[in-house]
Every structure is written in structure tokens, then in C-alpha cells.
C-alpha positions as CSV (number, residue, x, y, z in Angstrom):
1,X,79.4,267.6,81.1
2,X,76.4,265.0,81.3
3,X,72.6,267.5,81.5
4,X,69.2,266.0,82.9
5,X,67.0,265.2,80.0
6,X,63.3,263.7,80.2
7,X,63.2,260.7,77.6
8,X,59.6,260.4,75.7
9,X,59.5,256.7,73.9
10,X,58.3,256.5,71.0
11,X,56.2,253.6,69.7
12,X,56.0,252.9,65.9
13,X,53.1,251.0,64.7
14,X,52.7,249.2,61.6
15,X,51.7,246.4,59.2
16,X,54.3,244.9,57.2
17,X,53.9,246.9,53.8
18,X,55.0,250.3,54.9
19,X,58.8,249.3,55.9
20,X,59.9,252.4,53.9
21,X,57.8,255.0,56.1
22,X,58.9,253.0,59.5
23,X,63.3,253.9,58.8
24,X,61.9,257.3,57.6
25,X,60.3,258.0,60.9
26,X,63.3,256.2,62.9
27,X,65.3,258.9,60.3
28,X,63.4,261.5,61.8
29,X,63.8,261.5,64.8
30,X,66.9,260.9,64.8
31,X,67.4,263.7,63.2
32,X,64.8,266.0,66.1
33,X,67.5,264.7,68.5
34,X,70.4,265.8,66.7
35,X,69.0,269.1,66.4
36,X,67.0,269.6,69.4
37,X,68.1,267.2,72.6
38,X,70.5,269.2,74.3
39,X,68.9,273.0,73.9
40,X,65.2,271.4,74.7
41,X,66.4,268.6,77.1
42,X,64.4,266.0,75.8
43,X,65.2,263.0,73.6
44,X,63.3,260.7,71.7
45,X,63.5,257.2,71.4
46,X,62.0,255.4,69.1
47,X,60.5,251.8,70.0
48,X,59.1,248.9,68.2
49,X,58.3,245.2,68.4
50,X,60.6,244.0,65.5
51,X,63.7,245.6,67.5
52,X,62.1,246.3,71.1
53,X,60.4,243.1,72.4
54,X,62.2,240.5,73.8
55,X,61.1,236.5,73.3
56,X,58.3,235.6,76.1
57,X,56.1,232.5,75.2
58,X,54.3,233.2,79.2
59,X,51.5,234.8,76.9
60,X,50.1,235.5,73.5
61,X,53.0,237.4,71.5
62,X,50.5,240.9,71.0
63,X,50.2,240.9,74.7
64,X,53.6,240.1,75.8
65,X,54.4,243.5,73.5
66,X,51.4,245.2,74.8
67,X,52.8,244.6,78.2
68,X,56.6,245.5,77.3
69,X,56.4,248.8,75.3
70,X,52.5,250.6,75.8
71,X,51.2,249.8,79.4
72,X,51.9,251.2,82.4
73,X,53.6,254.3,80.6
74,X,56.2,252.7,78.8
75,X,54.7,254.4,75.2
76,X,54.5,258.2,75.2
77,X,53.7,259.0,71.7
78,X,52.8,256.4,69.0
79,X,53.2,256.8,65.1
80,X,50.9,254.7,63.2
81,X,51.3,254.2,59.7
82,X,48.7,252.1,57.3
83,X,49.1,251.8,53.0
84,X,47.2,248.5,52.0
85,X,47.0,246.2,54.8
86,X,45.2,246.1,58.3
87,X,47.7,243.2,59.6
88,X,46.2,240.0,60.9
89,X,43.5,239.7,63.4
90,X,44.3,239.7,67.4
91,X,41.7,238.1,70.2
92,X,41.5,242.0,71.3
93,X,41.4,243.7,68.1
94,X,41.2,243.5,64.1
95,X,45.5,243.2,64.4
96,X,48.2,243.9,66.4
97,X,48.8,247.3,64.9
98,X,45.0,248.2,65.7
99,X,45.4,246.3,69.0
100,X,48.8,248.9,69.7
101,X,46.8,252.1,68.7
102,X,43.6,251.5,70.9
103,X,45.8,250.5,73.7
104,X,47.7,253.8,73.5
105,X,44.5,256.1,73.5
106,X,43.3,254.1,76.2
107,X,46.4,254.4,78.2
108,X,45.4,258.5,77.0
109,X,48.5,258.5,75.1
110,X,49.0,261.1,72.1
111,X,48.6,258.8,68.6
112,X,49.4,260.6,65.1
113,X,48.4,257.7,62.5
114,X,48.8,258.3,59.1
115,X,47.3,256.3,55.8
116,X,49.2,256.5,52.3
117,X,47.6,257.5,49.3
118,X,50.3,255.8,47.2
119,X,49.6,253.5,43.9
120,X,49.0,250.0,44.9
121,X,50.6,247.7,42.7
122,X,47.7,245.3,41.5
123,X,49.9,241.9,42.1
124,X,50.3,242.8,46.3
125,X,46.4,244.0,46.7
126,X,44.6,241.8,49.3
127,X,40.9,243.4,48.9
128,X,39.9,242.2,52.0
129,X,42.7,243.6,54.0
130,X,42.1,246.8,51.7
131,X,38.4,246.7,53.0
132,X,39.0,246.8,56.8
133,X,41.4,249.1,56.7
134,X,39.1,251.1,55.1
135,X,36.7,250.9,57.8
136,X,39.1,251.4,60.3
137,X,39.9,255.1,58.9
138,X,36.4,255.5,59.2
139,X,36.3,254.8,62.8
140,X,39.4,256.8,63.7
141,X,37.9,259.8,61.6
142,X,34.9,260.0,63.3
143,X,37.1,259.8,66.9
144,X,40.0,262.2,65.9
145,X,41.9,263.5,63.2
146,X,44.0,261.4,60.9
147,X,46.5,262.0,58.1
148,X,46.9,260.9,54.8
149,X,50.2,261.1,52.5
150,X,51.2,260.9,48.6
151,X,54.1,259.6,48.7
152,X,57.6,259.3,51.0
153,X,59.0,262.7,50.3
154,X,55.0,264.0,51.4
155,X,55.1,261.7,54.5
156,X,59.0,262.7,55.5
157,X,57.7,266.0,55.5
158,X,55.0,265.3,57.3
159,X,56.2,263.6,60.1
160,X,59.5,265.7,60.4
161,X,56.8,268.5,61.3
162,X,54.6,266.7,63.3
163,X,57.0,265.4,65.4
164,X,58.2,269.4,66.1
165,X,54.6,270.3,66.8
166,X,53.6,267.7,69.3
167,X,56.6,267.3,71.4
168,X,56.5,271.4,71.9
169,X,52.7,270.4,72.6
170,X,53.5,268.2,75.9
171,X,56.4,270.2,76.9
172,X,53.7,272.8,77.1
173,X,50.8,270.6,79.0
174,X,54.0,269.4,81.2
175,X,54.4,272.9,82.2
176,X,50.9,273.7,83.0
177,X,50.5,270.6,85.0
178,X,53.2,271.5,87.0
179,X,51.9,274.8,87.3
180,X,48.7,273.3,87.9
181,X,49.7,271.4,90.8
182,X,51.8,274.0,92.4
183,X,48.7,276.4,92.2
184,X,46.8,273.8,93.8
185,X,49.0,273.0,96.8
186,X,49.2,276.8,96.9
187,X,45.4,277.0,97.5
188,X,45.3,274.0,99.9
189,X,47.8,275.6,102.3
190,X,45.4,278.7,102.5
191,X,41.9,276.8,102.7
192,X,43.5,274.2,104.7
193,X,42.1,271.5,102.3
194,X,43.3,268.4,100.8
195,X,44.1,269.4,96.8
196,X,44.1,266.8,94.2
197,X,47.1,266.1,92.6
198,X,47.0,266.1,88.6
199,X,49.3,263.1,87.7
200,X,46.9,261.3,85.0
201,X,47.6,261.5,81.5
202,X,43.6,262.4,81.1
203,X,44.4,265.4,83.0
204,X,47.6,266.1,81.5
205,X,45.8,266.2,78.2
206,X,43.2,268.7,78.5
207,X,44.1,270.6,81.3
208,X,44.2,274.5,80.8
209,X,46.2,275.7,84.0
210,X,42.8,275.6,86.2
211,X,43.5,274.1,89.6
212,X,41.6,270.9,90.8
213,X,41.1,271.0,94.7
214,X,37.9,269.3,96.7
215,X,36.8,272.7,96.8
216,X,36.6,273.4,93.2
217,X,35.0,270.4,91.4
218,X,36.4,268.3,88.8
219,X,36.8,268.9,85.0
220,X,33.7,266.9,83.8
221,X,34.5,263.5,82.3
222,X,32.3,262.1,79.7
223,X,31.7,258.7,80.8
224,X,29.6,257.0,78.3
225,X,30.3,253.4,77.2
226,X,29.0,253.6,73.1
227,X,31.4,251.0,72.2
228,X,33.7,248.7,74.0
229,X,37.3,250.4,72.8
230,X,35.5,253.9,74.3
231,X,34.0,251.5,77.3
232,X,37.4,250.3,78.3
233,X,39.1,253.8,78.1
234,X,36.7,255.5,80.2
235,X,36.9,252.6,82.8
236,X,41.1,252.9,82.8
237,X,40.5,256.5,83.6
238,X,37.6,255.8,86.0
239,X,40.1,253.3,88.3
240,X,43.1,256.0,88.5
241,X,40.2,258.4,89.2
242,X,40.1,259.5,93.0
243,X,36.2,260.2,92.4
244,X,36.5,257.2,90.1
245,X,33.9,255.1,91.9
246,X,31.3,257.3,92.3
247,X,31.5,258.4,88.9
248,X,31.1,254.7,88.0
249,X,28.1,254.5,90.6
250,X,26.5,257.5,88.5
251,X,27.0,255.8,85.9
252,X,25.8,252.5,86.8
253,X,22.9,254.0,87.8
254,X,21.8,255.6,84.3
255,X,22.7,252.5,82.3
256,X,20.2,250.4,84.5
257,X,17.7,253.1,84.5
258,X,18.2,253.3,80.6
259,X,17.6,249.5,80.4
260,X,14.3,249.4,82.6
261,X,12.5,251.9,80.7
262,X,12.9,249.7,77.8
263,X,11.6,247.0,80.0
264,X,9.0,249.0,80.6
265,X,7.9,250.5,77.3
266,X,5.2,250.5,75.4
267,X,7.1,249.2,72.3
268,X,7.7,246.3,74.4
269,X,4.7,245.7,76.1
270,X,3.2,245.8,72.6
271,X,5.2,242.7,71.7
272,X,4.5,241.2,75.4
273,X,0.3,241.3,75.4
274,X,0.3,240.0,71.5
275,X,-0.4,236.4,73.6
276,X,1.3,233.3,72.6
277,X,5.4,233.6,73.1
278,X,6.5,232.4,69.5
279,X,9.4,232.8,67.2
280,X,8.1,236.1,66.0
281,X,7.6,237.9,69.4
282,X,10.6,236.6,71.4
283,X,13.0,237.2,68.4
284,X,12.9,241.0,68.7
285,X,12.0,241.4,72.2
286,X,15.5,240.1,72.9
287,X,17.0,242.0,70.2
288,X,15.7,245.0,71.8
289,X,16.5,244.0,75.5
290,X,20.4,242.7,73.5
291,X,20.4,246.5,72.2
292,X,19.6,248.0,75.0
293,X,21.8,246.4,77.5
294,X,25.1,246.9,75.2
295,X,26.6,249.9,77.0
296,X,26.2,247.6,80.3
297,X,28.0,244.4,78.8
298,X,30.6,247.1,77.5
299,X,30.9,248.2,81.1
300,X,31.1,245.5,83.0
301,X,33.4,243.7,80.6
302,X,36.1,246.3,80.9
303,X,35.8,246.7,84.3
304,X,36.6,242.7,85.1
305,X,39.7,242.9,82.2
306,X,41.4,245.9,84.2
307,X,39.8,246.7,87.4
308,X,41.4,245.8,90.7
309,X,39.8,242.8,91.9
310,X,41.2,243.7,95.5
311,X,38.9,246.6,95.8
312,X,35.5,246.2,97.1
313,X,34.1,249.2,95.8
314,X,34.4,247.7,92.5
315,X,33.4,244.1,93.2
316,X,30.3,246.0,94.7
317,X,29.3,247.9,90.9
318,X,29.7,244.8,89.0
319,X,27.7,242.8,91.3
320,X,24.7,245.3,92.2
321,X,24.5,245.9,88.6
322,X,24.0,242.2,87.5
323,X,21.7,241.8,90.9
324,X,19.3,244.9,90.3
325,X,18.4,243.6,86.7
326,X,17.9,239.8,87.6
327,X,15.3,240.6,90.2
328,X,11.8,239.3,89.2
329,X,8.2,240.8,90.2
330,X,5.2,238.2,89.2
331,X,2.3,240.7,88.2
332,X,0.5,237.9,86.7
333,X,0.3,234.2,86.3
334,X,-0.8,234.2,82.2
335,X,2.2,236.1,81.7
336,X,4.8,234.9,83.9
337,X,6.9,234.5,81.5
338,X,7.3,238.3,80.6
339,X,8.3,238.5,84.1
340,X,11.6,236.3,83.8
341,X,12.3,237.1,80.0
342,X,12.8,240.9,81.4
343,X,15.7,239.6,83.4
344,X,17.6,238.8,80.1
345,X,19.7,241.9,80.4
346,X,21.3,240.6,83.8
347,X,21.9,237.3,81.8
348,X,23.7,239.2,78.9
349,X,26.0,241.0,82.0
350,X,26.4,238.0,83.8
351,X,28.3,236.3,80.6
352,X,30.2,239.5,80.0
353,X,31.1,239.7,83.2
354,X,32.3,236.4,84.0
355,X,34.4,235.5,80.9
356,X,36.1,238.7,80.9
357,X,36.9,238.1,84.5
358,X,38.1,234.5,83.9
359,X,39.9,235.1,80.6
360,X,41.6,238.2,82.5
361,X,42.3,236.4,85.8
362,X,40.4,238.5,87.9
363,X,38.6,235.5,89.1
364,X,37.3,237.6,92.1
365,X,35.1,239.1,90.5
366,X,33.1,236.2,89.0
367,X,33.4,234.7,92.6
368,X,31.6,237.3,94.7
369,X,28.8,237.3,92.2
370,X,28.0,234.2,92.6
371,X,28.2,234.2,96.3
372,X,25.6,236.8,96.3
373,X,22.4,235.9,97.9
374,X,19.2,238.0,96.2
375,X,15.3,237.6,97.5
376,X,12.1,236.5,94.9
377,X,9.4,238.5,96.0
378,X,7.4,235.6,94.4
379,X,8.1,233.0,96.8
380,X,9.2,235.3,99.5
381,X,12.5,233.5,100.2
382,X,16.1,234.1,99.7
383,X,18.3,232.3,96.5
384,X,21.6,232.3,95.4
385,X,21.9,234.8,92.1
386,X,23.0,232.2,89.9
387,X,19.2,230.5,90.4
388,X,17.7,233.8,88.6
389,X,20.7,233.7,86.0
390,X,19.8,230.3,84.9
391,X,18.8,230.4,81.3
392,X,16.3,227.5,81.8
393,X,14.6,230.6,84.0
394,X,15.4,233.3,82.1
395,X,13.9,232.0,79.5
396,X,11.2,230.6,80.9
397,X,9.7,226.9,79.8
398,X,10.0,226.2,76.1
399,X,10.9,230.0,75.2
400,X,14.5,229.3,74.9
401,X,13.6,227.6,71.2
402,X,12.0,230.9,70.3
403,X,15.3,233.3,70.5
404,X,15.5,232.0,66.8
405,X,13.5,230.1,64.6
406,X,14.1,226.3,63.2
407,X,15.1,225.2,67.2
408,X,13.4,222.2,68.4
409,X,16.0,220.9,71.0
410,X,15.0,222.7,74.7
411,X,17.5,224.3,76.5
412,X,20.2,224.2,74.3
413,X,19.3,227.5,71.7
414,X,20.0,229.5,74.6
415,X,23.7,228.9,75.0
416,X,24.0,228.8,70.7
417,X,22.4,232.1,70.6
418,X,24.5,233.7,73.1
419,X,27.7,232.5,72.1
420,X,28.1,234.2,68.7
421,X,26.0,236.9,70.5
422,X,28.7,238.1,73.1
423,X,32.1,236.9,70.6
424,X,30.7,239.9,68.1
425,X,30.2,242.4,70.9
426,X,33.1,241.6,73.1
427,X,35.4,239.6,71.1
428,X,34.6,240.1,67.3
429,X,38.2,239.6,65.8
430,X,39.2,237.2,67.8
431,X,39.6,233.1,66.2
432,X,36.4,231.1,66.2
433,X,37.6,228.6,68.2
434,X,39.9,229.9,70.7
435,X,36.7,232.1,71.7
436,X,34.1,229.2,72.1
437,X,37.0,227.5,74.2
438,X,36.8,230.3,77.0
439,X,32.9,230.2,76.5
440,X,32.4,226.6,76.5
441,X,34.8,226.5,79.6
442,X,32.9,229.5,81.5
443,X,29.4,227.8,81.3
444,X,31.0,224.6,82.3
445,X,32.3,226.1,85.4
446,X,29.3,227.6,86.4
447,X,27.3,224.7,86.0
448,X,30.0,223.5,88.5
449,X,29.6,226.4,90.7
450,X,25.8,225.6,90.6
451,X,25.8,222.5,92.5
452,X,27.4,224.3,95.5
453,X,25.2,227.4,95.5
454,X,22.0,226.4,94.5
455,X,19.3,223.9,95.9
456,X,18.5,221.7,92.9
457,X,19.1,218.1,92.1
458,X,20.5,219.0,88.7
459,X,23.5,221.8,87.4
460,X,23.2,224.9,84.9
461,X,23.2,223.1,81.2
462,X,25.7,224.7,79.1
463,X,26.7,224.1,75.0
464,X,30.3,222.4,76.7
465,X,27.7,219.5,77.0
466,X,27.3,218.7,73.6
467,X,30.4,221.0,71.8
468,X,33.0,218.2,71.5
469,X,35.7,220.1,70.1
470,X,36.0,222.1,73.8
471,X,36.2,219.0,75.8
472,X,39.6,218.6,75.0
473,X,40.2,222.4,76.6
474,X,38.3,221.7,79.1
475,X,39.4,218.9,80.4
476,X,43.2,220.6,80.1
477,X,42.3,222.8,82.0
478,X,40.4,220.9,85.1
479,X,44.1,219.1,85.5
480,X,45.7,222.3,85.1
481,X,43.3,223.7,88.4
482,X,44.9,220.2,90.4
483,X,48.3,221.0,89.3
484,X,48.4,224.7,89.6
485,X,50.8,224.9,87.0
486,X,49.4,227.4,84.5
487,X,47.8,230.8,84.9
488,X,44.4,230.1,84.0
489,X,44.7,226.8,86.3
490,X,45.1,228.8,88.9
491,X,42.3,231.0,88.3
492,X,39.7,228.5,87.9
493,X,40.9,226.6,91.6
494,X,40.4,230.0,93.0
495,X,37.0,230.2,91.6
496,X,36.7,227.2,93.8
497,X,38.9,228.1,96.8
498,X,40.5,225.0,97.2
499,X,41.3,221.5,95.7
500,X,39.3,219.8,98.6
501,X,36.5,221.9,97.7
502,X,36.5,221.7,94.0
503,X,36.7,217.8,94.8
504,X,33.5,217.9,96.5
505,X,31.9,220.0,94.2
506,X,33.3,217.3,90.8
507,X,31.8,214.2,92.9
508,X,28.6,215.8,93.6
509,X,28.7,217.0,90.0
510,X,29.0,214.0,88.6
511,X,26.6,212.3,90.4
512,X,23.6,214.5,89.8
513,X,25.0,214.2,86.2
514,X,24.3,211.0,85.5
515,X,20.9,211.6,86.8
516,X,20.3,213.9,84.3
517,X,21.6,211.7,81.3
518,X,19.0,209.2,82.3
519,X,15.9,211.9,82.4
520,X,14.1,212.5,79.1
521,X,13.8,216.0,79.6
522,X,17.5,216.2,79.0
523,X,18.2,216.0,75.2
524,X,22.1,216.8,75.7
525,X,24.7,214.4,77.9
526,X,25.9,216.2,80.6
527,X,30.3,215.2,81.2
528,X,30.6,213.3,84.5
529,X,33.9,212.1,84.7
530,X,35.1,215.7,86.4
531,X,36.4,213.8,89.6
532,X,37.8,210.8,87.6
533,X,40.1,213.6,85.7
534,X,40.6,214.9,89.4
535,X,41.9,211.8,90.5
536,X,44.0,210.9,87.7
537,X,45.6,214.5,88.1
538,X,46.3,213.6,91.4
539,X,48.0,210.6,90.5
540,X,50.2,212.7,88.0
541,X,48.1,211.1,84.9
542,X,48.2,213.5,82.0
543,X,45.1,213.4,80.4
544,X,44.7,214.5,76.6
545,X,41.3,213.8,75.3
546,X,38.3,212.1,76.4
547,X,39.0,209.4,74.2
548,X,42.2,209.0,76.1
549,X,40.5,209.5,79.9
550,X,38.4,206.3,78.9
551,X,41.2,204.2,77.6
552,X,43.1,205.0,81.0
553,X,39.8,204.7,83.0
554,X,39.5,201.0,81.5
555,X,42.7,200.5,82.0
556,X,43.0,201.6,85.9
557,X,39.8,199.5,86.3
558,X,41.7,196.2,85.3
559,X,44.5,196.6,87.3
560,X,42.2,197.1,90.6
């Protein structure tokens, strides 16, 4: 006679030395369900990518797992297992395995990962694999609670009894949320108030039968950001929160307070009043200001990769947040420039923000920031933000040079320095290349985005100007915004609104381009061949290089 059973999946994570330990665990529970499915009415089912996933080449292969067999609650419990090896590195994380466990604690999923303490045979030892994965039981031990085994018999044992243990665990927190929500509808018929329902897993986990109505406040919710994996957790919870954005409002508020009274220090005013800007005062002045504004970039980051660009509540945060910090007040003429230098912090957001929100696809939120309009005290009139987020303002004059010492070229250190600045906080395992792609592509875009929104005969420089191995990416992907036939096309012709306007913006581009090749205060060529690769789209052209635009361009020219 067929019974009503809940099924909890499984997920089994692992590099590619500890085969052994992944059939014992697959072993295991099979052998839980024999024993246990019918009297418990539960049954386990174990899941992983080598039998699980099924061939999708719409994305990178980690995410198209991520997105089949963790997110949206499609992992319940995952069983990580390490001996010698990390795995290889991810664009999110040091390797897929990693990328798998930190996506199942942020999804507030229950993770038992477990390192072996067996011999290493010398021939198979990679020392720096060995090394990271080190580190990485570092970092989970100071979050939680790991385990470590001898040998197989040790971890069969193990895992035979932690598998008992935890599933007894939830079937005990499923009760009390039930109970839970049952108490609280209870209490909302008699008050005549609106109860919260407790569906989240970060309620699930740590509730303790206590009853959450509008009445009785919340269970409070650390929300810090200290480091991006803890950022982007707390901002998952914070946008299945129903208080969600005014705990991220709070929030907001003490990371920008945080970062003024740095501004405002007397640390930093040392460093400020020691006269001359050189090399040896801007250096650590934007260390500290880089320091301080970390829990911000962390924020706003994982709040363009996941939150819902629909929502204008959340479109508001990220763009009052970038907006309050880029606002300038002249005191004084001599030192002007301390005035815009103290707006690096909203420069340092306005990157994290915006390739987040591009390499994600929530394009909207990149768009409304730089449709916002903010007022300069100094001249008493009203600017587009992306004038204060120019780095030629920021850093005001020749200070630029000074974030590191040996630069002579203006303009241009900016860009290098902030490059490898944001890959190591944001994107720190991710390939070399593939990152300055997306960061070569988002300063070429709003350079773009420039010439519509701001009043100036000349666009935001970027390092796409010079970078010549990002050209080819770049120009990929301009065609791919005509043609509409890729994801990130799509994304960047919504940053635009339309092809008509993205034409406009490429001819008037161009123009003020060539302008700015001919000027000697310009030490870097500026592209301006944006609308020819518009037209040629048009046309059904495929471009592949900018050695091959030319050749066609030459070409087209002598048929006319």
C-alpha cells in the first residue's frame, strides 16, 4: 500500500581523490533508507553532478549544476568530503566543490564536511592544492564545526551516524516550525493581527518553538557583511525577509556612517594636511578609505548578483548608498583635492555594483544609478552621478599617478589600480582574463553611458582603451547587443534601452572620440569605430577582431 513520505536530497560534494568516501556515503544511505524510510517516512536521496546534472552549455558547467541540484531548494543536506586536493578554481570560488558548499550555507542549508587524515602517497601530492585546502579548513573552522577521519572504516562510521543524527535534527526543527506557525496563527486569530509565517530555512534552523507575529518582534539577525561569502548570505536571507529592507536600510546606514568617520578621522586628516599630494600620502589614504569601504563593496555586490531588480526598494539601497558617499563639500580651495579623493569609497561601490550587476544580468540596477541626478553644493547646480564617479574627479588632477608609485601616464593608474583591486575582493579565484574581460567591458560601457548623461565634450577613459586583448570581447559583445542573440547581449542593449538609442549614443561616441585621440592631454587612443561595428551588425557582418573590422571596413569602402 503506497505511504506519504517527505524526500530530503542529498548533495555529495567532492574533488576527484576521495571516490572511495563518495560510494561509501551513497552505501550509507542507502542503507538509512532500508532501515528507516517506511517507519520515519522519509527517504534520502543522494545527488551529485557526475550522475545528477544533465549536459547544458547555456552557461558555465559549475553554474549550470549550481542551478540544477542546490538553488531554489533542490539540496537539503550536503556531504562534503576533502583528502589532498581543493579541485580547480571556479570564477565564484577556489573550485566547484568550494563553490557547492558556500552555495549551500548560503541557501541556509545543513553542510557536514569532512577532511581525511589518511597517508598521502608522495607520487599523487600536489603541494599547492594541499596548501589551499589547508586554508580552507581554516576558514570553515573558524565558521562551524568540521570533521576529520583516519581512514574508511573511521569515516563509514562516521557518516552512518551523522546521517542518523541530523535527519532526526530536521525532523525535529520541521515539527517546531509547524508548531511554530500554528501557534502563530493561533495568536493572530485572538489579537486580530497579521502573524508572520516561518517558511525560511534561516528560521527553520534556529527557531526554538517561539512564535513570530508583528506583535512580538523578530529573532535578531546578524547582518554584518565581514566577507563577501558571509555578505551574500546575509543578503539571500535579507530579500526572503518580510522586514528584509529595512533591515538592509539599517544596515546601509551603519556602513556609510562607518566609512565617514574614517573620512573624517584624525588618522586621515593627518595624512591630508602633510601638504603636497605624493606617492607616499595618497598610497595609504586609499588603502584606508579601500579598507574601510570593504563591507559596502561586499554589500552592494551581492545585492546586484541576487536581488530582484524589479523591486524598487532595492534599486533605492544600492543607489542612495553610492549617491550619499559621492557627494562633495569644497571647505577649501588649497585642498580641494581632499574634498574629491573622499569620494573614493562611492567609486570603489560604483565598480562593485555595476559589474556584479552586468555579469549577473540585473542590468537594472546599473541603469537607475546612472540615471540618478545628485547636486554639487560647489557650483550649486544639479549633475548626473556618473560626473562625481569619474575617476579623472575622483582623483582629482595628477593624483591618479600617486595611487602607486613608478606611474607617469595621467589617467590611466586609476583603472590599473582598481582592476586587480576589485578581482581580489570580489572575484579572487576567478581566471585573469576572463575577469579583466567583464572589467574592461564595464568601463567601456560607461564611458558610453557617459556621453548621454553627462555635459562634456569627451567620455569616461577606461583601461579597454589601451588593453588590446579585451577588444576582441568587447567588440563580441557590441554585435551581440544588435543581434540580441546571447544573454549578456541582451543585457548590455537594455543598459541602453534600445538599438536606436544605443546608435546615437556609438555615433556621438565616436565622434567626440576622435577628438580626444587628437588632444595631447590624452596619452591612451580612445576605440571609435562603435557605430561602424553597429552597422556591420546590422548588415549581418560578423566581426571577429579589430584587425578583421578594418580589413572589412577597407573593403566596404571600395565597393562604395
Amino acid at each position: 500500500m503506497p505511504i506519504d513520505v517527505k524526500l530530503y536530497r542529498v548533495l555529495i560534494a567532492s574533488p576527484s581523490d576521495v571516490t572511495e568516501e563518495r560510494e561509501i556515503i551513497r552505501k550509507e544511505i542507502a542503507r538509512w533508507n532500508s532501515i528507516n524510510s517506511e517507519s520515519e517516512k522519509i527517504i534520502l536521496l543522494p545527488t551529485g553532478w557526475e550522475t545528477d546534472a544533465t549536459p547544458d552549455l547555456s552557461e558555465r558547467g559549475q553554474a549550470v549544476i549550481n542551478r540544477q541540484l542546490i538553488d531554489d531548494n533542490k539540496c537539503d543536506i550536503l556531504i562534503g568530503v576533502f583528502w589532498t586536493r581543493i579541485g580547480t578554481p571556479t570564477p565564484e570560488a577556489q573550485s566547484g566543490t568550494v563553490e557547492e558548499i558556500e552555495r549551500a550555507l548560503a541557501e541556509g542549508k545543513r553542510c557536514m564536511v569532512y577532511f581525511s587524515d589518511k597517508a598521502i602517497p608522495p607520487s599523487t601530492m600536489n603541494n599547492e592544492q594541499y596548501e589551499r585546502l589547508k586554508q580552507y579548513k581554516q576558514d570553515l573552522n573558524k565558521r562551524g564545526l568540521t570533521s576529520q577521519y583516519k581512514d574508511t572504516d573511521d569515516f563509514k562510521e562516521q557518516v552512518s551516524d551523522h546521517i542518523s543524527k541530523v535527519v532526526k535534527e530536521i525532523v525535529k526543527e520541521d515539527k517546531e516550525r509547524r508548531a511554530a506557525e500554528q501557534e502563530a496563527k493561533t495568536t493572530e486569530q485572538a489579537l486580530g493581527l497579521h502573524s508572520q509565517t516561518i517558511t525560511n530555512q534561516w528560521d527553520t534552523n534556529n527557531i526554538k518553538g517561539e512564535y513570530i507575529t508583528l506583535l512580538n518582534q523578530t529573532k535578531e539577525v546578524d547582518i554584518t557583511f565581514t566577507d563577501l561569502s558571509n555578505a551574500q548570505r546575509t543578503v539571500r536571507y535579507l530579500l526572503t525577509s518580510p522586514f528584509g529592507v529595512q533591515d538592509m536600510e539599517d544596515a546601509k546606514e551603519r556602513e556609510i556612517n562607518k566609512i565617514k568617520e574614517v573620512l573624517n578621522s584624525p588618522d586621515l586628516a593627518t595624512l591630508f594636511n602633510t601638504g603636497q599630494p605624493n606617492s607616499e600620502t595618497i598610497s595609504p589614504i586609499c588603502q584606508i578609505m579601500e579598507t574601510a569601504s570593504t563591507p559596502s563593496m561586499f554589500a552592494v555586490s551581492s545585492i546586484a548578483k541576487y536581488g530582484d531588480d524589479s523591486s524598487i526598494d532595492w534599486l533605492e539601497i544600492t543607489g542612495d548608498w553610492i549617491e550619499r558617499l559621492s557627494t562633495r563639500i569644497i571647505e577649501s580651495d588649497y585642498y580641494k583635492y581632499v574634498s574629491y579623493l573622499k569620494t573614493y569609497p562611492a567609486l570603489l561601490l560604483f565598480y562593485s555594483l555595476g559589474i556584479s550587476a552586468l555579469r549577473s544580468g540585473n542590468i537594472y540596477f546599473l541603469k537607475e544609478l546612472t540615471n540618478r541626478r545628485v547636486y554639487l553644493s560647489d557650483t550649486d547646480r544639479e549633475v548626473n552621478i556618473l560626473y562625481n564617479l569619474d575617476s579623472r574627479y575622483v582623483f582629482y588632477d595628477d593624483l591618479g599617478k600617486f595611487i602607486k608609485t613608478g606611474f607617469k601616464t595621467r589617467y590611466t593608474p586609476v583603472s590599473d589600480h582598481l582592476a586587480p583591486l576589485i578581482k581580489n575582493k570580489l572575484y579572487p579565484h576567478e581566471e585573469e582574463q576572463k575577469y579583466i574581460n567583464w572589467f574592461d567591458l564595464f568601463e567601456f560601457l560607461i564611458s558610453l553611458k557617459s556621453v548621454e548623461k553627462c555635459s562634456c565634450s569627451y567620455p569616461i577613459h577606461g583601461s579597454f582603451v589601451w588593453r588590446h586583448e579585451t577588444k576582441n570581447f568587447i567588440i563580441r559583445t557590441i554585435q551581440d547587443a544588435v543581434w540580441q542573440n546571447s544573454k549578456l547581449g541582451k543585457t548590455v542593449l537594455r543598459l541602453f534601452d534600445d538599438i536606436t538609442n544605443f546608435k546615437e549614443l556609438a555615433n556621438k561616441y565616436d565622434s567626440y572620440a576622435k577628438q580626444c585621440n587628437r588632444s595631447p592631454d590624452f596619452e591612451r587612443s580612445y576605440p571609435f569605430y562603435i557605430s561602424e561595428l553597429i552597422r556591420l551588425a546590422e548588415e549581418e557582418t560578423r566581426v571577429s577582431s579589430l584587425y578583421h573590422l578594418n580589413h572589412l571596413s577597407d573593403v566596404l569602402k571600395e565597393r562604395e
